[in-house]
C-alpha positions in Angstrom: 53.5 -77.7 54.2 55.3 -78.7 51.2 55.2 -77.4 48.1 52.8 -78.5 46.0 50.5 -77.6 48.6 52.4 -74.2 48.5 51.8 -74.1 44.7 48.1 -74.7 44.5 47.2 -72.3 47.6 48.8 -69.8 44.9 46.9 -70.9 42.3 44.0 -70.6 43.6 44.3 -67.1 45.1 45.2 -65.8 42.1 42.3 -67.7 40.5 40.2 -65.8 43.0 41.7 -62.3 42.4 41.3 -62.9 38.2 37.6 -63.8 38.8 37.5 -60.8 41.2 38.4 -58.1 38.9 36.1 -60.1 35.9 33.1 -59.3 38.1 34.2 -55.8 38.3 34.8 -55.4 35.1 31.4 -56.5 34.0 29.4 -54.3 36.6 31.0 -51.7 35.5 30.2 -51.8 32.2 26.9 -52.6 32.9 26.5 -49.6 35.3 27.7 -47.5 32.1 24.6 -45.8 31.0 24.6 -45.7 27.2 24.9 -42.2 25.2 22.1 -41.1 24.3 21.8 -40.2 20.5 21.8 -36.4 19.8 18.4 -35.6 17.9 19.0 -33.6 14.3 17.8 -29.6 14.8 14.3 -29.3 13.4 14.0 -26.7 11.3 10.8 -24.2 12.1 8.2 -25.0 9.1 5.4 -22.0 8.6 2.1 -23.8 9.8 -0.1 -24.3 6.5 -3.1 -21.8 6.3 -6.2 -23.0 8.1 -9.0 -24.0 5.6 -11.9 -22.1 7.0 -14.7 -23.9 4.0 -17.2 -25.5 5.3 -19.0 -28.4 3.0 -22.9 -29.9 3.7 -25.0 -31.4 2.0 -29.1 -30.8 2.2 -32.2 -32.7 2.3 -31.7 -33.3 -1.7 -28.5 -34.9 -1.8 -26.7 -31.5 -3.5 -23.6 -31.1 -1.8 -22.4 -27.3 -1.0 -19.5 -25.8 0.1 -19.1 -22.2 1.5 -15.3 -20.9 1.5 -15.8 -19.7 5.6 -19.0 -19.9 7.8 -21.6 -18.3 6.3 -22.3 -14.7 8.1 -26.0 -14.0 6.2 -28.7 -16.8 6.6 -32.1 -16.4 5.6 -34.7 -19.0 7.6 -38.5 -19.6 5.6 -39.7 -22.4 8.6 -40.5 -21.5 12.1 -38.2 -24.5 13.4 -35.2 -22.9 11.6 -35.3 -19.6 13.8 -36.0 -21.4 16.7 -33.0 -23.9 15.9 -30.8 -20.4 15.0 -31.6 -18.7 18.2 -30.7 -21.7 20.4 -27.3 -22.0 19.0 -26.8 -18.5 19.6 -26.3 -17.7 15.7 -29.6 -15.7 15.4 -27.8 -12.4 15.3 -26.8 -14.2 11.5 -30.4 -14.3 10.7 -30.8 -11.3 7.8 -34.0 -12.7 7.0 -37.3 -14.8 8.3 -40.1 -16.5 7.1 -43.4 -14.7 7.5 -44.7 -17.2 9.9 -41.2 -17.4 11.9 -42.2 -15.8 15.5 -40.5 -17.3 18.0 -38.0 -16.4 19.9 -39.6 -12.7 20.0 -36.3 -11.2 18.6 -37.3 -12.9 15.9 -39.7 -10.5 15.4 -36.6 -7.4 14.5 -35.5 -9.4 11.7 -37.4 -8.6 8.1 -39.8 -10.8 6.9 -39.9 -12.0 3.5 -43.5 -14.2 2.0 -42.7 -17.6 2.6 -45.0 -21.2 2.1 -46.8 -22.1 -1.0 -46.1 -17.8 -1.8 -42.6 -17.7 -1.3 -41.5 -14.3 -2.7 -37.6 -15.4 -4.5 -37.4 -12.0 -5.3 -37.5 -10.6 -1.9 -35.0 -13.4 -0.6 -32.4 -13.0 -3.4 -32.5 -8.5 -2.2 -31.3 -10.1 1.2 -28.5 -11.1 -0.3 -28.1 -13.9 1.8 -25.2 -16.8 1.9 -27.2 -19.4 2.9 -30.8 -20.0 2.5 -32.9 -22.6 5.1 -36.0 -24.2 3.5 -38.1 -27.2 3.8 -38.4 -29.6 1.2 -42.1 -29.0 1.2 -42.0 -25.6 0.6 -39.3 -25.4 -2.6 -40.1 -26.2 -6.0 -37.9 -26.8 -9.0 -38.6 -23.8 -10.5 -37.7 -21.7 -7.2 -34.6 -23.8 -7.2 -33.6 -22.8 -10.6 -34.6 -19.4 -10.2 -31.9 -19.4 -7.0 -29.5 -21.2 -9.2 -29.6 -18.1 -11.5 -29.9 -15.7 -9.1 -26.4 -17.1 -7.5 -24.9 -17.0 -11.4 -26.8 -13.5 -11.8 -24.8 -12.3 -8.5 -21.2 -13.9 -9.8 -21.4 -12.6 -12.5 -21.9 -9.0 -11.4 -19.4 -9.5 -8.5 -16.9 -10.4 -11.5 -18.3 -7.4 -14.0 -17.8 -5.3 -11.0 -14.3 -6.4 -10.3 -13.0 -5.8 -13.7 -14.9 -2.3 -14.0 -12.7 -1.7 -10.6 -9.9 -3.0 -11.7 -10.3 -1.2 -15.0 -10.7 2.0 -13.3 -7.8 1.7 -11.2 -5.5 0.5 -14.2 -6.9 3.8 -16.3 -6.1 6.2 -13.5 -2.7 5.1 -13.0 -1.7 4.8 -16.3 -3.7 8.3 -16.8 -0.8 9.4 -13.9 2.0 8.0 -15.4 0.8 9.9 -18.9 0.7 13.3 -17.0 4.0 12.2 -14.9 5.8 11.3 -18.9 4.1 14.1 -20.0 5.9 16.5 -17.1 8.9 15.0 -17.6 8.9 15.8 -21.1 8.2 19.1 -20.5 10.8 19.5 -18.0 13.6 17.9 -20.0 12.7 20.0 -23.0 12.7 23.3 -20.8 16.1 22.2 -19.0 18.2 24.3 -21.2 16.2 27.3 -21.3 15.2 27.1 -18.1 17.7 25.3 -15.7 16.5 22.3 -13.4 16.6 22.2 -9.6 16.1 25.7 -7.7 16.9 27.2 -11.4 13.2 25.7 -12.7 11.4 26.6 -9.7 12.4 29.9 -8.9 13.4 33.1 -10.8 15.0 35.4 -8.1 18.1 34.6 -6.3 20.4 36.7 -3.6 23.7 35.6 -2.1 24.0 34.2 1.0 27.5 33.4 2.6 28.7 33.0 -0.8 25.7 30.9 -2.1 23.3 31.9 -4.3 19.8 31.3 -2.5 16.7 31.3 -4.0 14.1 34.3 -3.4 10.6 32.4 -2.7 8.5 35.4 -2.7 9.4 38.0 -4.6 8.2 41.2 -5.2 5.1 40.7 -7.9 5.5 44.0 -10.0 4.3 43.7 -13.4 5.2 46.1 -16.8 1.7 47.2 -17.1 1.5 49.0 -13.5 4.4 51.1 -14.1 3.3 54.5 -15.7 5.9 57.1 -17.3 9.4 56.2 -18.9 8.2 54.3 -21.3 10.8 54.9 -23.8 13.7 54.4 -21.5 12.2 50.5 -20.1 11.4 49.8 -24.3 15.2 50.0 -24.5 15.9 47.5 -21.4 13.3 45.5 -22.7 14.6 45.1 -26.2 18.0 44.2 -24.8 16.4 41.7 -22.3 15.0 40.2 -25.6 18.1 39.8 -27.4 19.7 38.3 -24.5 17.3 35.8 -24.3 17.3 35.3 -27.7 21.3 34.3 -27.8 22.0 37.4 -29.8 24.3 40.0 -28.9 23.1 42.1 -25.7 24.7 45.1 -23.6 25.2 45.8 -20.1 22.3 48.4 -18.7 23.2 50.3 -16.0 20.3 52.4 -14.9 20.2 55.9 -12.8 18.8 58.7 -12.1 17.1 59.9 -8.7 15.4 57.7 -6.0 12.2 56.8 -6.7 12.3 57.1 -10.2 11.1 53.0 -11.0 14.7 51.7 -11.9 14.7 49.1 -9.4 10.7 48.6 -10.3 11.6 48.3 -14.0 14.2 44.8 -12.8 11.7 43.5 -11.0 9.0 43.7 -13.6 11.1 42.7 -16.4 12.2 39.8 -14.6 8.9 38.4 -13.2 7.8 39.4 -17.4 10.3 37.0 -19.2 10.7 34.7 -16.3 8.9 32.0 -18.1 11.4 32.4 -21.0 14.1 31.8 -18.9 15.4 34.5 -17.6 16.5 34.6 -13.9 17.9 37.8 -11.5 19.9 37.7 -8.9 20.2 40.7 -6.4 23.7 41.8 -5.7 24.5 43.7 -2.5 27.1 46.6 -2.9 29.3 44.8 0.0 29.1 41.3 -1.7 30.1 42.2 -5.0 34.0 40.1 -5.2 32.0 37.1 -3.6 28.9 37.2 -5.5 30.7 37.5 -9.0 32.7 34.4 -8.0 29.6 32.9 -7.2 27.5 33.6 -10.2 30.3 32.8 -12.6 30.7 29.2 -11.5 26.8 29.0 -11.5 26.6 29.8 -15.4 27.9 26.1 -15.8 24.8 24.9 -15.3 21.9 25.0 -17.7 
């Protein structure tokens, strides 16, 4: 073989291998499935509120629109019950039609005078939502009288509303008045009378080195102790003073058991506790403690 022959065998096996890998090439990339584009997060959206109105229109032409299903019907014509009961809504049947007697459940429902009678008054005391009456039967002057009985009916709903709404503003601003007026009170009795466990009670003892507040405390009064009259005026008058921010002495009391000394304390103190004075009992093994205690109390009012 010479070699040309040589030369175009080579050519044309390497044609052959080029066309080859083209082929391969191009079913490959038309195996390639293509990427799929990524959908954008949807953002959760509240659902809108379902409308619940309902809108007809009756044998007149007069459109009307209820805001939800009406719940109290009142039916004048025998077909109306009937057509009620079938559709299973006859438990909203508040009133009937005289002549409305069928189904016999019909019969439980009150009756109002219906046909060339009709009786508005008695309808309108239903208080019905929805009214079912033949053309035949109604006249203008019913229709009117309707009209202003559904007017009448607003505008009571509204009075009563604002006489609600009246009554609730008044009481709470009656509240906040007798919460101001506490408050006053309280702020203007601070320095004579303390605030915390200082306003509410008027007896303490000490506790563990606090001073704790005496809940109940013994209810004797000045004008149930007889005898030693003379000696308590004295206590008294220096209680007074002391309360007063003039000059006052130290009392020590004695004399034999039994006598009223501790009596007299506890009277004078439930007497002027109003005016701000307060006692605190002092046990005869607490006294280092308890005068600590009671002098870093008088910082407060």
């Amino acid at each position: 073989m010479n070699a040309k022959k040589i030369l175009a065998l080579a050519l044309a096996a390497l044609m052959l291998l080029s066309l080859a890998a083209c082929g391969q090439s191009a079913d490959s990339t038309a195996t390639e499935a293509p990427a799929e584009p990524t959908e954008a997060p949807v953002e959760a959206t509240e659902a809108p509120a379902e409308d619940t109105s309902v809108t007809v229109t009756d044998m007149t032409g007069r459109e009307i629109t209820l805001d939800a299903p009406a719940e109290r019907v009142v039916a004048l014509t025998a077909s109306d019950c009937e057509i009620l009961y079938a559709l299973g809504a006859g438990d909203l049947l508040v009133g009937r039609g005289e002549y409305c007697d069928y189904p016999a459940e019909v019969l439980d429902v009150p009756s109002v005078q219906s046909g060339y009678d009709t009786n508005i008054e008695q309808i309108i005391a239903l208080e019905p939502q929805v009214l079912l009456m033949s053309t035949m039967a109604q006249t203008e002057e019913q229709v009117q009288q309707l009209e202003a009985a559904e007017r009448q009916a607003n505008e009571n709903r509204d009075a009563a509303n604002m006489a609600d709404e009246y009554s609730r503003l008044s009481s709470e601003l009656e509240a906040a008045k007798t919460q101001a007026q506490g408050f006053g009170q309280r702020m203007q009795e601070a320095g004579k009378k303390g605030y915390g466990m200082f306003a509410k009670h008027h007896v303490f003892t000490v506790e563990n080195g606090r001073l704790v507040p005496v809940k109940y405390p013994d209810p004797q009064r000045l004008s149930e102790l007889p005898g030693y009259e003379g000696e308590r005026e004295k206590v008294i008058a220096n209680t007074k003073a002391l309360l007063a921010g003039m000059p006052a002495n130290n009392v020590l009391l004695y004399g034999d058991a039994g006598t009223g000394k501790s009596s007299a304390v506890k009277a004078i103190s439930n007497e002027f506790a109003p005016d701000g004075l307060r006692l605190v009992e002092v046990k005869k093994n607490g006294r280092s403690a308890s005068s600590a205690r009671i002098k870093s109390s008088q910082r407060a009012p």
